[in-house]
C-alpha positions in Angstrom: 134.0 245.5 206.6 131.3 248.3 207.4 128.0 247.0 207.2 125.7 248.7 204.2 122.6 248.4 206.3 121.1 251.6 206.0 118.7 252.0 209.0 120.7 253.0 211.8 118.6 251.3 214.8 119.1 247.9 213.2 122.8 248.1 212.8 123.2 249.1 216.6 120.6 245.9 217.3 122.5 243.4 214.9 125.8 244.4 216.2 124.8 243.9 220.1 123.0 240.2 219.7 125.3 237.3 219.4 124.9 235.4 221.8 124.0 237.3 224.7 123.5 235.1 227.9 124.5 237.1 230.2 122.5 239.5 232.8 123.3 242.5 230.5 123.4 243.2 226.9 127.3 243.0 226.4 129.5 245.6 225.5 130.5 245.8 221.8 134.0 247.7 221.2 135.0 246.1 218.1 136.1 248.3 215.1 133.8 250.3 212.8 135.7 249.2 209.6 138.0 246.4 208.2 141.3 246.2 210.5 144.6 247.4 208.9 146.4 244.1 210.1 150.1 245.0 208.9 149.9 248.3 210.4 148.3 246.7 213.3 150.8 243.9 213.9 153.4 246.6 214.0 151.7 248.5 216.6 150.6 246.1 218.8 154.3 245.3 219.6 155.0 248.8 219.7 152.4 249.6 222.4 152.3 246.5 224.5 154.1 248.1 228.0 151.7 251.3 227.9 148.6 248.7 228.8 147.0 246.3 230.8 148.8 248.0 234.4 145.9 249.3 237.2 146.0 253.0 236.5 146.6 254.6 240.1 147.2 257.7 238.7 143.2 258.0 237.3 142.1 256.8 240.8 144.2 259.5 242.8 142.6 261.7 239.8 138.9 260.8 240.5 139.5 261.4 244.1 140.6 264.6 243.8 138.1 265.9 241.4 135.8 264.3 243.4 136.9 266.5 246.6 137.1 269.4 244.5 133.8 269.3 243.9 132.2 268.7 247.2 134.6 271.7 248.6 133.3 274.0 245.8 129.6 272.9 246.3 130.2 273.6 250.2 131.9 276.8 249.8 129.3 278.1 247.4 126.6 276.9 249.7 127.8 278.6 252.9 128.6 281.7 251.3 131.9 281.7 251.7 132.9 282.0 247.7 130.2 283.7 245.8 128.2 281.7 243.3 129.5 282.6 240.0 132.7 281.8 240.8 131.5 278.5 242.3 129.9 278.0 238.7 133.2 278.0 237.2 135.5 276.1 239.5 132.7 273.2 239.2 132.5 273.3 235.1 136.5 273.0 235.4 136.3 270.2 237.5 133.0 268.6 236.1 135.3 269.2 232.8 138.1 266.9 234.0 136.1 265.0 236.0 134.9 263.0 232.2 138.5 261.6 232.1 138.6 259.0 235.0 134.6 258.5 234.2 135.8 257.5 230.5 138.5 255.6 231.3 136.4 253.3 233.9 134.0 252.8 230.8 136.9 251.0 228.9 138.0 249.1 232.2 141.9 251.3 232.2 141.4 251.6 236.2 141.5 247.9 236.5 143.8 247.0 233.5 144.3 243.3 233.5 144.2 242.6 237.1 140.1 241.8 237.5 140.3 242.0 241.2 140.2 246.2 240.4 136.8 246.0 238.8 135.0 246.7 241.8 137.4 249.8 242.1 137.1 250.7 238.3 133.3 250.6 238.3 133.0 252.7 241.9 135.4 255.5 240.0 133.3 254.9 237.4 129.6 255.6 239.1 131.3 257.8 241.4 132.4 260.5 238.5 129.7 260.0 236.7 126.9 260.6 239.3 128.5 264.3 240.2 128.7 265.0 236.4 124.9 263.4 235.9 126.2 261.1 233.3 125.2 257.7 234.4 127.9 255.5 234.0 126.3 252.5 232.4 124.1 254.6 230.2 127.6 256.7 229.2 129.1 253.7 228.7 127.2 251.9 226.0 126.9 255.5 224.4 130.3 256.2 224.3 131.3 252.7 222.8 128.5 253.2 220.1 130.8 256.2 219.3 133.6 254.1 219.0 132.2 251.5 216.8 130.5 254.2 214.5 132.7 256.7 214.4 131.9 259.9 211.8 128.5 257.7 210.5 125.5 260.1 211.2 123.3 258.1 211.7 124.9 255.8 214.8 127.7 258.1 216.0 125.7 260.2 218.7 128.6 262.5 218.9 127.8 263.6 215.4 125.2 265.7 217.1 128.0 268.5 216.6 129.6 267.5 213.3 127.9 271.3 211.5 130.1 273.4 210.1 127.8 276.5 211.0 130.2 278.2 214.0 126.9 279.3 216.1 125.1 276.3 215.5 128.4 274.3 217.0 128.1 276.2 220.4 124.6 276.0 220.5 124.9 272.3 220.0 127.6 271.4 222.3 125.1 273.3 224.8 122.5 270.7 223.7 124.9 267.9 223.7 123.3 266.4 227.2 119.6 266.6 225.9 120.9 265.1 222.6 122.6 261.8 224.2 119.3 261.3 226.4 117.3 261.5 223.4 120.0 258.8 221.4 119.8 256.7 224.3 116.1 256.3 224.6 115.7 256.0 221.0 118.4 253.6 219.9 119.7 251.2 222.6 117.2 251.4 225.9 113.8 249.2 225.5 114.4 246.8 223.0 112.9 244.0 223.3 114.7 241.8 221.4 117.8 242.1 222.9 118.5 240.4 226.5 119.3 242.4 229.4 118.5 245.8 227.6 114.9 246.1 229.8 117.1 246.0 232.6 119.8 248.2 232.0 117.0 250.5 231.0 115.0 250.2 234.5 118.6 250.3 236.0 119.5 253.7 234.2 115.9 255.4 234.8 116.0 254.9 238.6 119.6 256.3 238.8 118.2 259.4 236.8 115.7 259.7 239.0 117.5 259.3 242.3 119.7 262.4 240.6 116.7 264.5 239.9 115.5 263.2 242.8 118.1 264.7 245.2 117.8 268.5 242.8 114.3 268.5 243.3 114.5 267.8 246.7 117.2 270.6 247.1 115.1 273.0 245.0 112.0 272.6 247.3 114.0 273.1 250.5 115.0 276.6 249.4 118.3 275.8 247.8 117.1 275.6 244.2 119.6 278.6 243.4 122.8 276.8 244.7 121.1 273.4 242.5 121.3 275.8 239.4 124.7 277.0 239.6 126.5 274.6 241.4 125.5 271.7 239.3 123.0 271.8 236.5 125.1 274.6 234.9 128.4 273.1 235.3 127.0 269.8 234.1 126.0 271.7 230.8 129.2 273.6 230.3 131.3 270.8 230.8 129.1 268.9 228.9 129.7 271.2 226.3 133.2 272.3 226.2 134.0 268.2 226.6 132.3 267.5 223.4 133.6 270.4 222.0 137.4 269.5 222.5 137.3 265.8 223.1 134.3 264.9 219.7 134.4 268.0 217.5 137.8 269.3 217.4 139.3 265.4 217.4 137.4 264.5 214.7 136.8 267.3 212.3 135.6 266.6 209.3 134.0 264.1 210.4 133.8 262.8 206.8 137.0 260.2 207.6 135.8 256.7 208.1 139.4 255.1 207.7 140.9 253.4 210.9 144.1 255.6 211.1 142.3 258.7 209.7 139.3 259.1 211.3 140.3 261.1 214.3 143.4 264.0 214.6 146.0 264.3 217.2 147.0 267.9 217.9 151.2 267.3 218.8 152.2 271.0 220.9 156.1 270.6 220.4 158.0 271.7 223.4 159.5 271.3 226.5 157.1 273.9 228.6 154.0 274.2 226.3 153.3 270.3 225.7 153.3 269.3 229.1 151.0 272.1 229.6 148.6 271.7 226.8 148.2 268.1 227.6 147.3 268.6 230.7 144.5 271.2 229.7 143.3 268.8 227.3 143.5 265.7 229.7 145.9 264.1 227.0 142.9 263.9 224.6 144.9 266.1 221.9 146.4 262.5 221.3 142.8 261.3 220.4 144.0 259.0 218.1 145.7 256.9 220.2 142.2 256.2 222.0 140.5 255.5 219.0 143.4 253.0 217.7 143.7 251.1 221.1 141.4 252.6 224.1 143.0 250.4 227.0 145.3 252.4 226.9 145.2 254.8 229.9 145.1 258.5 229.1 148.1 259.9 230.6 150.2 257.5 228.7 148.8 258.3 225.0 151.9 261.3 224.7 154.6 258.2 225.1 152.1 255.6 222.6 152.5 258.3 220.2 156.0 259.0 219.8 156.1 255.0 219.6 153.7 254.8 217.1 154.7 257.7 215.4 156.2 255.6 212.2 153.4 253.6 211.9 150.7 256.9 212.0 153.5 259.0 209.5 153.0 255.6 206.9 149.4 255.4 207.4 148.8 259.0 206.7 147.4 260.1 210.1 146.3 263.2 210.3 148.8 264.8 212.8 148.6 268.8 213.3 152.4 269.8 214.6 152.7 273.1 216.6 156.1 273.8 217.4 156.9 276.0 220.6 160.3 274.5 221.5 162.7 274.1 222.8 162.1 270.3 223.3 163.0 268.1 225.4 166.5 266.5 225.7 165.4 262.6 224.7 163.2 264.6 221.6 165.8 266.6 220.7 168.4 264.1 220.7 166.2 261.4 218.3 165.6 264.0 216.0 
């Protein structure tokens, strides 16, 4: 049931302190709202084999994002591409690279096999140092999105929820001052809750070893290759990965409902979805995440035509485009 406590700081603090004994303040991915158990009974069975595996495919991912970015950054640097088009090689990748950085924060690289989590958590600092989102600090903000989604006042994605078309932009350009400003307000330095003073100390000295290193640049002369080699593209991802992944997913952000709360976008057809999914890094099936995150990403297109039955009797909200032809198995079923 969703609490009815009205102050937002003390409904993130009461849902992150029972019993806490360990080094860190633990992480909380339980459901906003009261579980649909039928529905979830059925779809637990139905998406059992798309979990738990170690997901090679993210790591081999995260790698080549990864050198993608260093080869743009050393191109750009030496001249040899000019900068602007440095600028938007690195906001493509910095754009992608949020998927094997997102998946580490639900522990999908390891899957069930704990001897990965040294694996999933170096993918995880790895991706999110190039796209100066911390990965511990990301990942307690990102689960606070999961366990409030749509509320205003604890969902720090609903920085963008505005209906205002200009104010949108201007806040997905914003979004990266907005989740330091969440962070420092409603989860670091408290007190009251063990481990937090670390993970706060932790997070600021990461920051500033980032800054650190574009300071450091910026003095040495290289202050315009900092700009639009990183700081840019670390805004415009920023931006155009809230935009597709928080605001499109789940517009209105009215729905508080388990099944209703986010959208999938289904492109029909056997040359545009392939495509479009790949664009979107699978996250036009968003709610799939939502419903079961260990899932890992590139399997949400198969959870969904499983689940499909389940979403049509729970009135998800599914938005069908239909480009076929489709594919033969697709075809075939229907």
């Amino acid at each position: 049931m969703r609490s009815n406590v009205s102050t937002g700081e003390l409904k993130v603090m009461s849902k992150m302190t029972n019993a806490l004994t360990t080094a860190e303040p633990p992480i909380i991915e339980t459901s906003r709202d009261q579980p649909n158990a039928a529905a979830d009974r059925q779809a637990l069975t139905l998406i059992r084999p798309y979990q738990g595996m170690v997901a090679w495919p993210t790591v081999f991912l995260a790698i080549a994002i990864i050198g993608s970015f260093a080869a743009v950054c050393t191109l750009g640097t030496m001249g040899i591409i000019p900068l602007w088009l440095a600028l938007i090689l690195n906001t493509l990748i910095l754009y992608a690279d949020q998927t094997p950085l997102h998946e580490a924060c639900h522990g999908n690289i390891a899957g069930r096999d704990s001897k990965w989590l040294w694996l999933n958590h170096l993918v995880g600092y790895a991706c999110g140092t190039i796209l100066l989102h911390e990965y511990k600090a990301f990942h307690y903000m990102h689960l606070a999105h999961h366990r409030d989604t749509n509320n205003p006042d604890l969902d720090p994605d609903h920085w963008v929820a505005v209906k205002n078309p200009f104010l949108v932009v201007w806040r997905c350009l914003t979004i990266v001052f907005w989740y330091h400003d969440y962070f420092w307000k409603n989860i670091a330095f408290k007190p009251h809750v063990p481990g937090m003073l670390p993970l706060a100390i932790h997070i600021i000295v990461a920051h500033m070893i980032y800054y650190g290193i574009a300071i450091a640049l910026s003095v040495m002369g290289y202050w315009h290759e900092v700009l639009m080699l990183w700081i840019f593209p670390h805004i415009l991802a920023s931006a155009l990965i809230i935009y597709f992944f928080a605001y499109l997913t789940h517009k209105p952000h009215e729905v508080h409902e388990r099944y209703r709360d986010t959208n999938v976008f289904w492109f029909r057809g056997k040359l545009i979805e392939p495509l479009v999914n790949s664009l979107y890094m699978f996250q036009n099936f968003h709610l799939i995440h939502h419903l079961f995150p260990r899932i890992p990403f590139y399997l949400y297109g198969n959870a969904f035509r499983k689940l499909k039955p389940v979403l049509d009797k729970e009135h998800a909200h599914i938005y069908e485009y239909d480009f076929g032809p489709h594919r033969k198995t697709e075809a075939q079923s229907s």
